[in-house]
C-alpha positions as CSV (number, residue, x, y, z in Angstrom):
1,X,0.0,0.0,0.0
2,X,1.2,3.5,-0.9
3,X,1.9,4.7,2.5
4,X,0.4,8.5,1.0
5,X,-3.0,6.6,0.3
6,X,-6.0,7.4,2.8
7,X,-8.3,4.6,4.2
8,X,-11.2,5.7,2.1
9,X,-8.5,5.7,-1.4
10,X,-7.0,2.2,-0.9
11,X,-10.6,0.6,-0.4
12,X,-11.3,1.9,-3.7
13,X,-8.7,0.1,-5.3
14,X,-9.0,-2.9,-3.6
15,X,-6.1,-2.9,-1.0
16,X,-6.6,-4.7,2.3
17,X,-4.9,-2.1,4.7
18,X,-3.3,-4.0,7.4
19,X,-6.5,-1.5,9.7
20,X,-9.3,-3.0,7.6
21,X,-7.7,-6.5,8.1
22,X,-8.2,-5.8,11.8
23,X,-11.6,-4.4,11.6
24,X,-12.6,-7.5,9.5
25,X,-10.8,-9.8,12.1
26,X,-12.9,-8.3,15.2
27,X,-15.9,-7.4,13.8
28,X,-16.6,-10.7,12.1
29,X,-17.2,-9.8,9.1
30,X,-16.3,-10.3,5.2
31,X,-13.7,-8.0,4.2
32,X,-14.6,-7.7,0.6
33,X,-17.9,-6.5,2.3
34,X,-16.2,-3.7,4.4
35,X,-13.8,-2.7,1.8
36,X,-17.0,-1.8,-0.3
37,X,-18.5,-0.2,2.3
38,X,-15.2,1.9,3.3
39,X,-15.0,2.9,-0.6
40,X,-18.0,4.0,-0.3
41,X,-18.5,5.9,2.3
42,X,-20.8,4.4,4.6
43,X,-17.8,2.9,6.7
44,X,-14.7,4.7,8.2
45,X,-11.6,3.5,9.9
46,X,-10.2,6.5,11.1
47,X,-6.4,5.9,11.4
48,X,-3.6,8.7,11.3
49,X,-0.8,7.9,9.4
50,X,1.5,9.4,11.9
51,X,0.5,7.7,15.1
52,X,1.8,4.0,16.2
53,X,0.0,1.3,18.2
54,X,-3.5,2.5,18.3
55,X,-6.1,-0.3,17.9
56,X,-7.8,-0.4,14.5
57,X,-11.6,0.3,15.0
58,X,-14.5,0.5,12.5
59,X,-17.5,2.9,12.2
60,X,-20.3,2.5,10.2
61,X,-22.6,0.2,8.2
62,X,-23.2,-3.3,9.5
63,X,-20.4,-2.7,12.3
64,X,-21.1,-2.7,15.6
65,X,-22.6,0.1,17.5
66,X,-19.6,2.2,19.0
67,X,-18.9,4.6,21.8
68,X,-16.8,7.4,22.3
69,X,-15.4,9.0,25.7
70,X,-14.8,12.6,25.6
71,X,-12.1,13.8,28.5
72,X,-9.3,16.8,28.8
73,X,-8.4,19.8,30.9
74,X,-10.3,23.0,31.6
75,X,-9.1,26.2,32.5
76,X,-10.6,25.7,36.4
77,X,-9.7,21.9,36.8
78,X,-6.2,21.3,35.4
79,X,-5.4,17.3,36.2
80,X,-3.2,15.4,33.6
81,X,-3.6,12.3,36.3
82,X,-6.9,12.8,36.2
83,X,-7.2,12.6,32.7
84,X,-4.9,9.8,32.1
85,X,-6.9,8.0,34.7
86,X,-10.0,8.7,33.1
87,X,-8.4,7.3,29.5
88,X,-7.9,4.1,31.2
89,X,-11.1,3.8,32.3
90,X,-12.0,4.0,29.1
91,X,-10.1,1.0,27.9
92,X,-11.4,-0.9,31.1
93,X,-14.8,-0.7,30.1
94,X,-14.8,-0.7,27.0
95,X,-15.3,2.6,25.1
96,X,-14.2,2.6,21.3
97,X,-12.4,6.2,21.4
98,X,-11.6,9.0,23.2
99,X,-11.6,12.8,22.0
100,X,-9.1,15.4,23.7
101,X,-11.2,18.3,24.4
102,X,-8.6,20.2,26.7
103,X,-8.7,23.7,27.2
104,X,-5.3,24.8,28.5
105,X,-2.0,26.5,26.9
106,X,-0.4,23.0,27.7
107,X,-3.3,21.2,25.3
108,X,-0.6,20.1,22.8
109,X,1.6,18.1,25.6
110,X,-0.9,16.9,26.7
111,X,-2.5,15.1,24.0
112,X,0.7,14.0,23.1
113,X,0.9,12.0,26.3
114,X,-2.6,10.9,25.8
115,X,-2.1,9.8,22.1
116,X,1.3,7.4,23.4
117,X,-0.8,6.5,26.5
118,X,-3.6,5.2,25.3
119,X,-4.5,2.8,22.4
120,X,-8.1,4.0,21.7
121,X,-8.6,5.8,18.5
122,X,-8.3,9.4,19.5
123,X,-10.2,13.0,17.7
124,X,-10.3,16.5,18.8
125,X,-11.8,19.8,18.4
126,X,-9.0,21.8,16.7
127,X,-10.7,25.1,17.6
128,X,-10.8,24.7,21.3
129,X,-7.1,24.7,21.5
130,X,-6.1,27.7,19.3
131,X,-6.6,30.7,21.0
132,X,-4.6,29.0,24.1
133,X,-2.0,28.1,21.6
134,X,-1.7,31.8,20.0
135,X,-2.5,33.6,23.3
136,X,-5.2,36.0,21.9
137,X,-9.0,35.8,21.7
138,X,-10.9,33.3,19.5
139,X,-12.6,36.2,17.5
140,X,-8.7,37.7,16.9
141,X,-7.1,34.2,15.4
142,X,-6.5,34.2,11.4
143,X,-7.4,31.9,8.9
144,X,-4.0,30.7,9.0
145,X,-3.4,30.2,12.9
146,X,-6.6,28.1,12.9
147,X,-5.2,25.9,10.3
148,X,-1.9,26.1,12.1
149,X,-4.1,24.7,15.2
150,X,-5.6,21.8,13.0
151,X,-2.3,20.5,11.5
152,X,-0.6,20.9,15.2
153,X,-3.4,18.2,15.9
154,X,-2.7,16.1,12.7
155,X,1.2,16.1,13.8
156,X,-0.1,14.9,17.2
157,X,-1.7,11.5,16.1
158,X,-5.8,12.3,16.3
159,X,-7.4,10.5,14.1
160,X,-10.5,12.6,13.6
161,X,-11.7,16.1,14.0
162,X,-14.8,17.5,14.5
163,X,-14.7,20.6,12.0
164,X,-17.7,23.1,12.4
165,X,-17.5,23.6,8.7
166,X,-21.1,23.6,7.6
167,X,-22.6,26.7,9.8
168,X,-22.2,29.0,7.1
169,X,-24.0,32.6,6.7
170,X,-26.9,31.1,5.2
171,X,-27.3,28.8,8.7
172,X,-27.2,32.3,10.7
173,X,-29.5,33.5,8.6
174,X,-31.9,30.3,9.6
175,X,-31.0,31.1,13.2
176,X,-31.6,34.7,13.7
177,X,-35.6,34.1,12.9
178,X,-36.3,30.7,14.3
179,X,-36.9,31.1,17.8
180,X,-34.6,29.1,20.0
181,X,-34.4,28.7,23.3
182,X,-30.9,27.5,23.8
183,X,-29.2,29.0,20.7
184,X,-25.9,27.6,19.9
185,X,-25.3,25.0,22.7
186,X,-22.2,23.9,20.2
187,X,-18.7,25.0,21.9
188,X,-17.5,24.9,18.9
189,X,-20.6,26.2,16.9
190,X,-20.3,29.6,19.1
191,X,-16.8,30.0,18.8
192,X,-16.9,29.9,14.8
193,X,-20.5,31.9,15.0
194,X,-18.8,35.0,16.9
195,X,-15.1,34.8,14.9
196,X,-18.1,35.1,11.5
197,X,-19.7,38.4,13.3
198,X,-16.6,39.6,14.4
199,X,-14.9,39.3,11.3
200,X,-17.8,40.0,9.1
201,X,-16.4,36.9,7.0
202,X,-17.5,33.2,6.1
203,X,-17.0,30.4,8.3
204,X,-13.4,30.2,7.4
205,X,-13.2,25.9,7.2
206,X,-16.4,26.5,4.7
207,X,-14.7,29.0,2.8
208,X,-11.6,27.1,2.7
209,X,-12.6,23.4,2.3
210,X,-10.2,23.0,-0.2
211,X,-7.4,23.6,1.9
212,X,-9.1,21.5,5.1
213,X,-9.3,18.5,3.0
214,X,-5.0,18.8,1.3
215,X,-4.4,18.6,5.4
216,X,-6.8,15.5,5.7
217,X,-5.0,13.8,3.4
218,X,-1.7,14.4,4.4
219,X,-2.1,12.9,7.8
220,X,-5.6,10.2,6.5
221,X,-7.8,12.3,9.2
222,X,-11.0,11.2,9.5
223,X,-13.1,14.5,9.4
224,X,-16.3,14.2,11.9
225,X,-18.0,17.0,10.0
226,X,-19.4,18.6,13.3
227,X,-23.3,20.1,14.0
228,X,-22.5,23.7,15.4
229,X,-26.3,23.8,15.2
230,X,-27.5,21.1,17.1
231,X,-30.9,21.3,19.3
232,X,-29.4,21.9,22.8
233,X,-33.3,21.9,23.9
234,X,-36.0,19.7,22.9
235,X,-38.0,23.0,22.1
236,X,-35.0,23.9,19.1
237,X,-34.9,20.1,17.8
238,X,-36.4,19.4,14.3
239,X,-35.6,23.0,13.3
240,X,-34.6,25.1,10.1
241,X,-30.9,26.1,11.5
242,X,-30.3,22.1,12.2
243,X,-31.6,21.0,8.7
244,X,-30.1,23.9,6.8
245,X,-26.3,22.6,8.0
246,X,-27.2,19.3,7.5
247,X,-27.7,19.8,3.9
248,X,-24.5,21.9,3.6
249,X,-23.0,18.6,5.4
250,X,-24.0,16.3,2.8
251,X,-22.7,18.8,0.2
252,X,-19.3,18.9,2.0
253,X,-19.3,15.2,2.5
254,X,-19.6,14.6,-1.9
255,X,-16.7,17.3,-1.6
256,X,-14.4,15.5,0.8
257,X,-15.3,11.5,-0.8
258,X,-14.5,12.7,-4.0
259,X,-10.8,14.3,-3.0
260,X,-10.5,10.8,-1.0
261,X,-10.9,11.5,2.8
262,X,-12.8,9.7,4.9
263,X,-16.1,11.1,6.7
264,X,-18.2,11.2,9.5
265,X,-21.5,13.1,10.5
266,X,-22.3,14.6,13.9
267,X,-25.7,14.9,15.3
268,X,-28.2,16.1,17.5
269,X,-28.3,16.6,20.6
270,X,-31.5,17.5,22.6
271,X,-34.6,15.1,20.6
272,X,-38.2,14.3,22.1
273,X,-38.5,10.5,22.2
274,X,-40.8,10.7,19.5
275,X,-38.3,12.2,17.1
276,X,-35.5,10.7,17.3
277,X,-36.0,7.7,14.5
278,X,-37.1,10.6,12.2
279,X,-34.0,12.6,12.6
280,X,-31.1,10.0,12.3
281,X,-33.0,8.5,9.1
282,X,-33.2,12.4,8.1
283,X,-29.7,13.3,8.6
284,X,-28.5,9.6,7.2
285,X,-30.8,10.9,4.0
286,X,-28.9,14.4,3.8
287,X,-25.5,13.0,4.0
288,X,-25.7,9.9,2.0
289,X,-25.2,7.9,4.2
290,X,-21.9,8.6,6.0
291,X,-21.1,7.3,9.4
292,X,-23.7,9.2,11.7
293,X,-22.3,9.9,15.1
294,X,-24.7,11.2,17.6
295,X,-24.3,13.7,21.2
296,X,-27.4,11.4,22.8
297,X,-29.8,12.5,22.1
298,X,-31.0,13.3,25.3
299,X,-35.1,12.9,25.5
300,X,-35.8,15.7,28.3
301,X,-34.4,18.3,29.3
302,X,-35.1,18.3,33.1
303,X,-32.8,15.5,34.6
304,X,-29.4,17.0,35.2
305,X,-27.3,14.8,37.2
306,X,-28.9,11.5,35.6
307,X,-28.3,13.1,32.0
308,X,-26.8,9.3,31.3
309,X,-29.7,7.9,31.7
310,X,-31.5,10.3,29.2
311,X,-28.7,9.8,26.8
312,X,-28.7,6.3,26.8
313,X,-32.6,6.1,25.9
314,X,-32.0,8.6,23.2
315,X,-28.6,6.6,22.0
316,X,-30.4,3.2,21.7
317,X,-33.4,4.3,19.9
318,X,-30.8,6.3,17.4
319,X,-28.8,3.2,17.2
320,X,-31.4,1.2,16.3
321,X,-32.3,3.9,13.5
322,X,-28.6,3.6,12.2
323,X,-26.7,5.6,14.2
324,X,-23.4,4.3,14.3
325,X,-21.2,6.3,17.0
326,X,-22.4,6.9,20.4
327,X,-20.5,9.7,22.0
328,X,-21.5,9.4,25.9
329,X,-22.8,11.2,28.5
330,X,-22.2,11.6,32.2
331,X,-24.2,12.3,35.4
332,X,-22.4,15.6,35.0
333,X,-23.3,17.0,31.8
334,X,-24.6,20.6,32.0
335,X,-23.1,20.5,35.5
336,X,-19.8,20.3,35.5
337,X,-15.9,18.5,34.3
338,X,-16.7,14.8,34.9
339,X,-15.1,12.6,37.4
340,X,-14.1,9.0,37.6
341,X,-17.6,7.7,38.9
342,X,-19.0,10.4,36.5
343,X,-16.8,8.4,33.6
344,X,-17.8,4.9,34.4
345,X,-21.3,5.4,34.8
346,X,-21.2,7.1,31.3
347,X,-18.9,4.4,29.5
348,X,-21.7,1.7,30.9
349,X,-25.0,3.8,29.8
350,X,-23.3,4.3,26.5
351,X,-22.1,0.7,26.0
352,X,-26.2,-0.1,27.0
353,X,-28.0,2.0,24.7
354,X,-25.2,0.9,21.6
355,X,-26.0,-2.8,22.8
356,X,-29.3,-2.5,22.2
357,X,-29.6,-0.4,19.2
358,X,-27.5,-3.7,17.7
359,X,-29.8,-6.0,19.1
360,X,-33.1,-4.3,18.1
361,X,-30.9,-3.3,14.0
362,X,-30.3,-7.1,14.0
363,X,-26.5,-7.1,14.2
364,X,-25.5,-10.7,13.4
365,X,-24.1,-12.1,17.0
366,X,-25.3,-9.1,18.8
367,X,-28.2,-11.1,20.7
368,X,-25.5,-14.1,21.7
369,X,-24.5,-12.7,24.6
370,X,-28.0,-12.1,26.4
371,X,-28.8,-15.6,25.3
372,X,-25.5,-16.5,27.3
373,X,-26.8,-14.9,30.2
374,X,-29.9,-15.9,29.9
375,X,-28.3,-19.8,30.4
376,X,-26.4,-18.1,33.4
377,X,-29.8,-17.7,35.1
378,X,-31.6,-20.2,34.0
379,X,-28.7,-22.3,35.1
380,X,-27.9,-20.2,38.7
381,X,-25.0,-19.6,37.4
382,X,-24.0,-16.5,39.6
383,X,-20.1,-16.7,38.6
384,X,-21.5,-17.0,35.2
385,X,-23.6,-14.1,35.3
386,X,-21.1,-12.2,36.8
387,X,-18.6,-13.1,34.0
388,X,-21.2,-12.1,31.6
389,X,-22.2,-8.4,33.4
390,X,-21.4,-5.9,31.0
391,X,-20.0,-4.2,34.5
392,X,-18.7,-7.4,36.0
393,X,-17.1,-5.4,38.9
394,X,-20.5,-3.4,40.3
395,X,-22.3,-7.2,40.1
396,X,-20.0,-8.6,42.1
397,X,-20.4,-5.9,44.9
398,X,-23.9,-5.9,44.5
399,X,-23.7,-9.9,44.9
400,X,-21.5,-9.7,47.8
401,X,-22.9,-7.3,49.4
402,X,-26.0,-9.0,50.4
403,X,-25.6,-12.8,50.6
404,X,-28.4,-15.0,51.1
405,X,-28.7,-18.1,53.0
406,X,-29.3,-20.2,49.7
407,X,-26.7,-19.7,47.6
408,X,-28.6,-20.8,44.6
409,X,-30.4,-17.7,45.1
410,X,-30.7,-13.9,45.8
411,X,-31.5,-11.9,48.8
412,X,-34.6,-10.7,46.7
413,X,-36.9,-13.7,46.7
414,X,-34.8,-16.0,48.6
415,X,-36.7,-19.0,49.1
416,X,-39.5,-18.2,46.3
417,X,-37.1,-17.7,43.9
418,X,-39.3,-18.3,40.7
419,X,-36.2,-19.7,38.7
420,X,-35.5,-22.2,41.1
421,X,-39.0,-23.8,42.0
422,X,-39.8,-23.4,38.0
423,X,-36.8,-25.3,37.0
424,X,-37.1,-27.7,39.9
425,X,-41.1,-28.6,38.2
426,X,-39.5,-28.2,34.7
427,X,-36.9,-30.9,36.0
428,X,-39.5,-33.3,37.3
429,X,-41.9,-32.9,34.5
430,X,-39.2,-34.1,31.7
431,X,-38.2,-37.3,34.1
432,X,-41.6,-38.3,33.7
């Protein structure tokens, strides 16, 4: 393989990239399959060219459902430990990939510790970091320091980057008569919105796509094209602003295939239960089916400190409409930075609702693994269902911390435990 050849370029000529190989290998599926889908589009494997010993991992069509974990410094809680720790946690339980979202003028070292630390697939938000790394105001950068920002990344080993490069002037023009609530609850959607007014100039990574897409092929970045305007409310879902950038997405996304770089979609965000099927099969419409990876989407808006659980229902019914990237939520979103309990409790949530999404899409294999525990119980097989607990650790303590006098059975029905008297009758009945 020409070691200058992107993901997305060697599918198309039928090369088996030592990644896709890998993919193939642990998703269980046929690799002529996923080199078609890679060449086409619906599948990426993001995988800098630049960065060693990362595990190869697969988004997109007939893959399984995956997660992301999002972690880094702020300018009030500044702990690299912390960080690192969270990272591993990661990896413990399971996540698929981690984005760097630090804020701090020591960003870059950081991430480089994070990118040799950790073997998750790793993406960032370029524009966070560069008005820390040019000591000025977001609104005073130039067009060329914020590419300077998004090579500095590309040199650092991320694999993808969420660029805000479809909130354009029209989308403003959407936004300043919808009505919104919550406005622009995108970081990086604001920052890009205020350099535009500040500036009076075009969102410069729309303007200069071109230029975006000669560094994405320099490094093979995946680019997660990124939803500045996503509903941060469930009043603003479904809206003009959010449809208008998804249709400049798709546009961009034809752009970017046809230079050769590999693509991803962001989506919403804040989606009543009702809506949420509607808008991934909407946005996978838009953007030709890309890889769709989704913030949620959280299903109210009134349960901060359990926003995991609100995620997670949101995440499995968007799985289950094809969504194929779950980034996850924590108890502390809209709160505050996330801690280690904060991280876990996210990772598991996430890994639920992406579970389920496979099971109910019809993922070959995906259902195995209840039916194993399923056995485990119908067996009493409590070291078996432990082995089998998506958390293994929290059922053990929950096990242990209330024994019962039975071991065959729980401290919740002890001696009425249905499973044992049912199978006891099932037993006798087939002896007769």
């Amino acid at each position: 393989m020409d070691k200058q050849m992107t993901q997305l370029q060697a599918a198309r000529k039928g090369i088996v990239t030592p990644e896709l190989d890998s993919v193939a290998t642990q998703e269980k599926v046929d690799r002529n399959r996923l080199m078609k889908d890679v060449a086409e589009g619906r599948t990426v494997i993001p995988a800098n060219r630049t960065r060693q010993g990362r595990m190869s991992c697969g988004i997109g069509a007939g893959l399984r459902t995956k997660i992301n974990v999002n972690l880094g410094v702020s300018g009030d809680c500044v702990n690299w430990d912390q960080e690192l720790a969270k990272a591993a946690m990661a990896v413990q339980y399971g996540a698929d990939a981690l984005m760097d979202l630090s804020l701090s003028p020591a960003s870059r070292q950081f991430r480089a510790q994070l990118a040799r630390a950790c073997p998750l697939v790793l993406g960032s938000v370029p524009v966070y970091d560069a008005p820390h790394q040019f000591g000025c105001e977001f609104e005073q950068l130039t067009v060329d320091q914020l590419f300077q920002t998004v090579e500095a990344h590309a040199e650092d080993g991320v694999d993808f980057m969420t660029i805000h490069a479809g909130l354009t002037r029209t989308c403003v023009e959407r936004l300043k008569v919808c009505g919104r609530l919550t406005h622009v609850v995108s970081r990086g959607g604001a920052l890009l919105l205020s350099w535009m007014q500040a500036n009076g100039q075009e969102n410069p990574f729309f303007e200069h796509f071109d230029r975006l897409l000669e560094l994405c092929l320099r490094y093979d970045i995946t680019l997660s094209l990124g939803d500045g305007l996503r509903p941060g409310s469930l009043h603003d879902a479904t809206d003009a602003p959010q449809f208008q950038e998804l249709i400049i997405l798709g546009e961009l996304t034809q752009r970017a295939w046809a230079a050769g770089v590999q693509v991803m979609i962001e989506g919403p965000g804040h989606i009543p239960l009702h809506e949420v099927s509607a808008n991934i099969q909407v946005a996978k419409k838009l953007t030709h089916g890309a890889p769709l990876y989704v913030l949620g989407p959280l299903v109210t808006d009134v349960a901060p400190g359990y926003d995991h659980i609100t995620s997670a229902i949101g995440g499995a019914l968007a799985a289950m409409a094809g969504a194929d990237f779950l980034c996850y939520v924590t108890p502390a979103e809209h709160l505050r930075l996330p801690d280690l309990d904060d991280v876990r409790e996210g990772i598991i949530a996430s890994r639920i609702a992406a579970h389920a999404g496979d099971i109910a899409k019809g993922l070959p294999g995906a259902i195995d693994w209840d039916h194993a525990m399923s056995q485990a119980r119908g067996n009493l097989d409590w070291k078996g269902m432990v082995r089998l607990a998506l958390d293994p650790h929290k059922a053990q303590r929950y096990r242990d911390s209330s024994a019962p006098h039975d071991p065959d059975v729980c401290t919740m029905c002890g001696s009425l435990c249905a499973v044992k008297r049912s199978r006891a009758v099932m037993e006798a009945l087939t002896r007769k």
